[in-house]
C-alpha positions as a printed NumPy array, in Angstrom:
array([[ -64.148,  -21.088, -107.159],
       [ -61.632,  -21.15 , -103.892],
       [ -59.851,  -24.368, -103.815],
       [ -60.472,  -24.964, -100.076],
       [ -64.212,  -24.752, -100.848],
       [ -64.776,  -26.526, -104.004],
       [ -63.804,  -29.613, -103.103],
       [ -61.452,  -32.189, -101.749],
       [ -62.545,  -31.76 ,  -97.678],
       [ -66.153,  -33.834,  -97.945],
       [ -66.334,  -37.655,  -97.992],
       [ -69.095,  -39.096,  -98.613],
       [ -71.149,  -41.877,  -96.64 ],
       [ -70.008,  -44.178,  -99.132],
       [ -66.335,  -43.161,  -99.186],
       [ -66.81 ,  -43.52 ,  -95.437],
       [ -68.042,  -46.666,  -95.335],
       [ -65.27 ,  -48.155,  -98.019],
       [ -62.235,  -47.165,  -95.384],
       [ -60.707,  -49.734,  -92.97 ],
       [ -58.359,  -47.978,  -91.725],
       [ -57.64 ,  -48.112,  -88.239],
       [ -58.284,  -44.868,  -86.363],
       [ -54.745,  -43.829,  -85.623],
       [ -53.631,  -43.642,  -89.059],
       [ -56.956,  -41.508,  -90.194],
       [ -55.836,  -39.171,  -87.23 ],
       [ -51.998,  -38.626,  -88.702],
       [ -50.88 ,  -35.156,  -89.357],
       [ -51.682,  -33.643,  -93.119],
       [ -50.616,  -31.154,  -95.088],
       [ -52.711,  -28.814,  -96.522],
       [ -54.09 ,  -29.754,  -99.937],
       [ -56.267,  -26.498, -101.047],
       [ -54.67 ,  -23.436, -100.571],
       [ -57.118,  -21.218,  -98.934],
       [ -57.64 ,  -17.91 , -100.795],
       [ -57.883,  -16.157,  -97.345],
       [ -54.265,  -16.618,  -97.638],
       [ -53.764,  -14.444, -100.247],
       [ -55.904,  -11.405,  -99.014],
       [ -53.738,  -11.866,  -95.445],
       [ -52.215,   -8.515,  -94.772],
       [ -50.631,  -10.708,  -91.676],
       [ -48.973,  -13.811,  -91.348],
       [ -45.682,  -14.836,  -90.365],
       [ -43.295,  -12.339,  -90.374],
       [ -39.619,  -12.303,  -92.071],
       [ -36.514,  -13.127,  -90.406],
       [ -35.302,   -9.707,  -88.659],
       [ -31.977,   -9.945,  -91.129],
       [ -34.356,   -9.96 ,  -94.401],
       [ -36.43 ,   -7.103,  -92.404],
       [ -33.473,   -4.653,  -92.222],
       [ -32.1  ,   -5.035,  -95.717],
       [ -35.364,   -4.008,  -97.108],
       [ -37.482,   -1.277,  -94.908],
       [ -40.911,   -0.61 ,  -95.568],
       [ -41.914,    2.835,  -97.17 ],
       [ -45.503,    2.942,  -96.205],
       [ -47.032,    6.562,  -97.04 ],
       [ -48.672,    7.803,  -93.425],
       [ -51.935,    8.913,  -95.392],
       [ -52.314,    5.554,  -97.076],
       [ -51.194,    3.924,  -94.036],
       [ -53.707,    5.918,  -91.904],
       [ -56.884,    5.614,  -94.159],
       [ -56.428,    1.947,  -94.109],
       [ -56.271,    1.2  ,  -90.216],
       [ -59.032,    3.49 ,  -89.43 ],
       [ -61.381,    1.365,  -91.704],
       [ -59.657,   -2.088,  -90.195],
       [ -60.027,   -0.585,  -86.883],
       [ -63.499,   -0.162,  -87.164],
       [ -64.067,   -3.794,  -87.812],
       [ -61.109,   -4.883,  -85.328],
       [ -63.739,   -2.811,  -82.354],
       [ -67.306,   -4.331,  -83.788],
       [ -68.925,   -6.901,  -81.329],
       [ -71.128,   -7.764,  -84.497],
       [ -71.443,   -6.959,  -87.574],
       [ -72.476,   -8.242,  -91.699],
       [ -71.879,   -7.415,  -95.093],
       [ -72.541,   -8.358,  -98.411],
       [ -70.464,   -8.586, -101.015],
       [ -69.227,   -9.559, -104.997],
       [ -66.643,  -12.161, -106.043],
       [ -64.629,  -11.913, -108.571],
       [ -61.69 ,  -14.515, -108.561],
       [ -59.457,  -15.597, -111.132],
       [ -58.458,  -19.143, -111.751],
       [ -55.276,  -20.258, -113.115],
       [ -55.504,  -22.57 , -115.943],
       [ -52.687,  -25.319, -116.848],
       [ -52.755,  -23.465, -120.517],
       [ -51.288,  -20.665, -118.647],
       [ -54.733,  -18.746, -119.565],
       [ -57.153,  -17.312, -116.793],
       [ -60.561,  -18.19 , -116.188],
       [ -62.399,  -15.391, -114.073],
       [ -65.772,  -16.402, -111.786],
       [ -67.734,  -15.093, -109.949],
       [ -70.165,  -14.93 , -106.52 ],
       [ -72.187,  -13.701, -103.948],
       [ -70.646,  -13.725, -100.563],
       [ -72.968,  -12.659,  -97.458],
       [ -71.358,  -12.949,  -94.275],
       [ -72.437,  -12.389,  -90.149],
       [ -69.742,  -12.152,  -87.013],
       [ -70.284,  -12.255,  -83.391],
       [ -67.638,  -11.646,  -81.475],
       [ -65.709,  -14.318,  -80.037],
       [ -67.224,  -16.98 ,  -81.225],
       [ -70.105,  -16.601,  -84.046],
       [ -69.931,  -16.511,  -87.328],
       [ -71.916,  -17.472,  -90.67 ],
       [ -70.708,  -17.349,  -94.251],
       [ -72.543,  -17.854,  -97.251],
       [ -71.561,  -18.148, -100.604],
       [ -73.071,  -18.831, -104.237],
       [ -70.687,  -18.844, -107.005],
       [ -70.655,  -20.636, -110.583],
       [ -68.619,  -23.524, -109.51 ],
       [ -69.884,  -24.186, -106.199],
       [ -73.076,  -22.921, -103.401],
       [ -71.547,  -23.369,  -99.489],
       [ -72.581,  -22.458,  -96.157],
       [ -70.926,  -22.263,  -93.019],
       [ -72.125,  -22.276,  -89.229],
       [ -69.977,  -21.777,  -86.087],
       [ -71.51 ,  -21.365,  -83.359],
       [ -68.517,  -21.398,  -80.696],
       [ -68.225,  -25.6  ,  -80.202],
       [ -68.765,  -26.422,  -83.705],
       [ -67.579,  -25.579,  -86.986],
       [ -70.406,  -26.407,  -90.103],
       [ -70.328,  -26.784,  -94.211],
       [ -72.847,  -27.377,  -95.857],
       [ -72.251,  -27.801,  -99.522],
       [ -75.721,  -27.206, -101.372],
       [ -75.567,  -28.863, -104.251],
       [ -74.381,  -31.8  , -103.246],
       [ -76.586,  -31.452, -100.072],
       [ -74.196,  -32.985,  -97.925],
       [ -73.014,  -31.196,  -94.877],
       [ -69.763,  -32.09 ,  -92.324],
       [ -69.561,  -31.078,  -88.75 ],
       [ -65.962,  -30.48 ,  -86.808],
       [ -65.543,  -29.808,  -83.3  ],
       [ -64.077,  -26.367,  -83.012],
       [ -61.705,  -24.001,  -80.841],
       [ -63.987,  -21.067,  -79.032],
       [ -62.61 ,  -17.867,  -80.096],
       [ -62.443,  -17.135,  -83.985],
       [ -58.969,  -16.034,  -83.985],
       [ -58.089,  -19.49 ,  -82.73 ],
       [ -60.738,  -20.666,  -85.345],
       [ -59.369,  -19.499,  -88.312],
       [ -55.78 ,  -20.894,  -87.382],
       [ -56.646,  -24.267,  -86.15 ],
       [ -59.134,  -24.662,  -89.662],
       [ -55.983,  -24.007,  -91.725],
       [ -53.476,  -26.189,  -90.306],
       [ -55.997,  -29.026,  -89.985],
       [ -58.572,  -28.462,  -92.443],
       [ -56.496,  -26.656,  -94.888],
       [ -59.226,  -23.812,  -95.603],
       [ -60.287,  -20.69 ,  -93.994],
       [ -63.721,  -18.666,  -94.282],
       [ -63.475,  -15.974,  -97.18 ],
       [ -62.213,  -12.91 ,  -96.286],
       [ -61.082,  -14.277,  -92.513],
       [ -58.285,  -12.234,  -92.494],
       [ -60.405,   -8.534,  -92.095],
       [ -62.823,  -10.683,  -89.965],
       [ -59.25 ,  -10.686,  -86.901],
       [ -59.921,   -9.038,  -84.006],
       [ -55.985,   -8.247,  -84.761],
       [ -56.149,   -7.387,  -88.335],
       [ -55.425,   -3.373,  -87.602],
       [ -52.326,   -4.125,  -85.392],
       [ -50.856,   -6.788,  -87.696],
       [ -52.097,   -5.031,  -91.123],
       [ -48.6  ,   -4.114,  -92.523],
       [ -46.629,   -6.792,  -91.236],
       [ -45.834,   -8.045,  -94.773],
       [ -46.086,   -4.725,  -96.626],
       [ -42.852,   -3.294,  -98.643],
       [ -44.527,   -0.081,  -99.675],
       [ -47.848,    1.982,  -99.571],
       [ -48.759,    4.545, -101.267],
       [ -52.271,    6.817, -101.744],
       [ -53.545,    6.602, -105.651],
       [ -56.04 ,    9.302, -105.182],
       [ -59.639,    9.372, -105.139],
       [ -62.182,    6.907, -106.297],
       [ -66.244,    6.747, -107.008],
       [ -67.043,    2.802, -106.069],
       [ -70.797,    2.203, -105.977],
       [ -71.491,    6.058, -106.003],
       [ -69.544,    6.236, -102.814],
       [ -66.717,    8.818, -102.766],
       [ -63.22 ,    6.565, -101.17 ],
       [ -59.437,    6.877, -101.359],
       [ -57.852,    4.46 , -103.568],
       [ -54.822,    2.959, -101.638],
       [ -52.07 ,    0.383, -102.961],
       [ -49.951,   -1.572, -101.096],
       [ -47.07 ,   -3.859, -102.45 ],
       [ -45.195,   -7.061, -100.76 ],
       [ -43.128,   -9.604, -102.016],
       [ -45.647,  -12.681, -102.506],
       [ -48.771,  -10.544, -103.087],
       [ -49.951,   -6.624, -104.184],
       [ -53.075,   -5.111, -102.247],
       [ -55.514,   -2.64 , -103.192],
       [ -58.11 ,   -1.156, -100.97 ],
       [ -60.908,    1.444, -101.637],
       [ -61.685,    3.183,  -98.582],
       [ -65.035,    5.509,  -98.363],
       [ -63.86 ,    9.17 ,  -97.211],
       [ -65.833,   10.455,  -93.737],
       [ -65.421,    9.716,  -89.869],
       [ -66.369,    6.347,  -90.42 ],
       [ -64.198,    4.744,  -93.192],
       [ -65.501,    1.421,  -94.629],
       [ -63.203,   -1.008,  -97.362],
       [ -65.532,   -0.81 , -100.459],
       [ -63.542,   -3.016, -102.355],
       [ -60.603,   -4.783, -102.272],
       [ -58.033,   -6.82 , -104.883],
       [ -55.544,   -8.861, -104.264],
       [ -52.933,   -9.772, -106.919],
       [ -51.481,  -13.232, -106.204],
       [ -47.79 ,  -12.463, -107.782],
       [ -46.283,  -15.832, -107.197],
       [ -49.417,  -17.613, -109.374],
       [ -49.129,  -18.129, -113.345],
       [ -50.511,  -15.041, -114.739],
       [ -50.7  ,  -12.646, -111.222],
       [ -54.154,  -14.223, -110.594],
       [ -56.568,  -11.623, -109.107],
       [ -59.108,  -12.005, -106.202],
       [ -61.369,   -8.706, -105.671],
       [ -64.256,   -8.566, -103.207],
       [ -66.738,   -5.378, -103.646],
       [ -68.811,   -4.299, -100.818],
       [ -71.972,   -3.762, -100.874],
       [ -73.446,   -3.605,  -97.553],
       [ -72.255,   -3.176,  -93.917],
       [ -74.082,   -3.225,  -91.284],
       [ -72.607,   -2.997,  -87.975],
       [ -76.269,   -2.405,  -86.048],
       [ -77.874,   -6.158,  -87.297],
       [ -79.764,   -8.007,  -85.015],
       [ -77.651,  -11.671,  -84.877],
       [ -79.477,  -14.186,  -82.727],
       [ -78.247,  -17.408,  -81.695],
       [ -80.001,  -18.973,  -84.215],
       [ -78.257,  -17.043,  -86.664],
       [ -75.257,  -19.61 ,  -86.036],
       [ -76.84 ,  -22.548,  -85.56 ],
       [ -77.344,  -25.349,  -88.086],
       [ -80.2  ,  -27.495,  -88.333],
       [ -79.852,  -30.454,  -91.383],
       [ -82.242,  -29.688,  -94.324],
       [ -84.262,  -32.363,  -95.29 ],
       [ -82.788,  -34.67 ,  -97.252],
       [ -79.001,  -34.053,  -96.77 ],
       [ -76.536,  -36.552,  -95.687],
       [ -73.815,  -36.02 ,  -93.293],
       [ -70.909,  -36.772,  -94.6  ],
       [ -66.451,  -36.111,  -92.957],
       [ -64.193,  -33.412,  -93.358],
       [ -61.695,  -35.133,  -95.491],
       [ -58.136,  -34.862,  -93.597],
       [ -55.459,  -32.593,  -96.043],
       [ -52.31 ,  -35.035,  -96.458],
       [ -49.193,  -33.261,  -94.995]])
């Protein structure tokens, strides 16, 4: 379903076993060779150069901008907290047609350093551990799983994981500690649709529009806004590929032991690399 995840970072014992090369060479700098979908939810990033900044201002509407950090700041402040949620993701095809799947994603955080993902989707089943010293996937039908010594915060997780894995978490962007403070960074305009039902849950239905990428966001009305659902239109993809997430379930009261992030091997598997992304 997500490039990063459905392939491409997993060698197997045999593949393993096959290489001769000498250790400095397997340890050369890549480049990236999935493109993460996190990266096309990300609110944040790099900003432009100051010059491009001026020529263009962003027109952000305060009620849309409002609605929206109030529900990332409520995630920004959790110490720990799940959710549940649906996949929907489109998938370019070379015909220039789409191909839409879909998933269950069920995630747990611990702040700094805890975190659990699981996903089950039509083209791939993966799980992930971190438990502050060492990131885990285990990919469950091939039941083979890869273990990579990790930075200790997850901010610092989710950056190092890109540049040398070449794949974030889903959704790793809202899971920042940041995300509120760098939400609009590469925003053009915002604006308030009106109101929504999602899930039989009254929200505001908020758009927001950037150069590379559009963003949607239903946000449930009340003194404690939640994101029921968000889409992300990937504008510089054949087609304006889609990615929407709908919420099901937060809970930000969850009981997360330590053995919520730990990994133990089920029987059977095989522990294969992390293949290194060419640069």
């Amino acid at each position: 379903m997500y490039e990063a995840w459905s392939g491409g970072f997993l060698k197997s014992p045999a593949e393993i076993a096959g290489e001769r090369q000498p250790e400095e060479k397997t340890m050369k700098r890549s480049r990236p060779a999935g493109v993460a979908f996190a990266v096309c939810l990300a609110l944040l990033g790099s900003v432009p150069p100051e010059a491009a900044r001026a020529e263009e201002k962003p027109s952000i509407e305060p009620a849309a901008r409002q609605a929206l950090t109030a529900a990332l700041e409520r995630i920004a402040g959790a110490k720990a907290f799940t959710f549940r949620a649906e996949i929907v993701n489109d998938v370019a095809l070379p015909s220039a047609k789409k191909l839409q799947t879909v998933g269950a994603l069920e995630m747990a955080v611990r702040r700094p350093n805890n975190l659990f993902s699981s996903f089950d989707g039509e083209q791939n089943s993966t799980r992930l551990w971190y438990d502050g010293t060492t990131l885990t996937m285990l990919k469950v039908a091939e039941n083979v799983y890869a273990c990579w010594q990790a930075p200790g915060r997850l901010d610092d997780l989710f950056a190092t994981m890109k540049d040398k894995l070449g794949f974030t978490p889903p959704l790793a962007p809202l899971l920042k500690e940041g995300v509120a403070a760098h939400a609009f960074d590469r925003v053009r305009t915002g604006s308030v649709v009106g109101p929504a039902t999602i899930g039989g849950t009254p929200c505001k239905h908020l758009v927001f529009r950037g150069e590379n990428a559009d963003w949607q966001f239903w946000v449930t009305e009340g003194a404690a806004p939640l994101i029921k659902r968000v889409v992300i239109t990937r504008k510089k993809e054949s087609g304006n590929t889609q990615y929407a997430a709908t919420f099901l379930e937060w809970n930000f009261e969850a009981p997360l032991p330590d053995a919520a992030f730990s990994f133990t091997p089920p029987k059977g598997t095989a522990q294969c690399e992390f293949q290194p992304v060419k640069r």
